[in-house]
Phi, psi and omega in degrees: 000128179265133209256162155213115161294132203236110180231159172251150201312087202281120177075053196219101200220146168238116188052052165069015178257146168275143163254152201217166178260126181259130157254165164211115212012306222206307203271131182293109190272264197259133202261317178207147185209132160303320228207030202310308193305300205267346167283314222275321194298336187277298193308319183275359162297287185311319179291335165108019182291170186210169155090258172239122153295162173223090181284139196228147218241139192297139173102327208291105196262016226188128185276152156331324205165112172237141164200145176318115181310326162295334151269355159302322233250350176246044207210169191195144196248135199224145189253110151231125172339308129355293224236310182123209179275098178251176163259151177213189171265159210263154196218107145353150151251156209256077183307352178295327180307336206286027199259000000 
């Protein structure tokens, strides 16, 4: 099991999202994030990490979120108008649409 401190990112917001910093002990994993849990499983994937994260929130005595890196890593926290925050599956962005 991999522990990642999840802390935010101080005085740092994208499109009205706050950002926050994934540690993993000592080591800084993701330097800024929207989505730190489901980012940070894609990054430990890509490192060839396996089995579960367990994230834990600065202050925090008690963890966050525990899930599998293989399904973190297919997954995304999506903002929709309607509803709030849903998870849904995660789809790169495509800079080709931007024309």
């Amino acid at each position: 099991m991999i522990d990642l401190l999840i802390a935010p990112k101080p005085l740092k917001l994208a499109q009205n999202k706050i950002c926050y910093q994934v540690w993993m002990g000592e080591a800084l994993l993701l330097p800024s994030s929207t989505d730190p849990e489901f980012e940070a499983c894609r990054v430990l994937k890509e490192l060839g990490y396996k089995g579960k994260i367990r994230t834990w929130r600065l202050g925090s005595p008690y963890p966050a979120l525990l899930i599998p890196i293989e399904w973190g890593a297919e997954r995304a926290t999506v903002n929709r108008s309607r509803v709030g925050p849903v998870i849904e599956k995660y789809r790169p962005f495509d800079s080709s649409r931007m024309r």
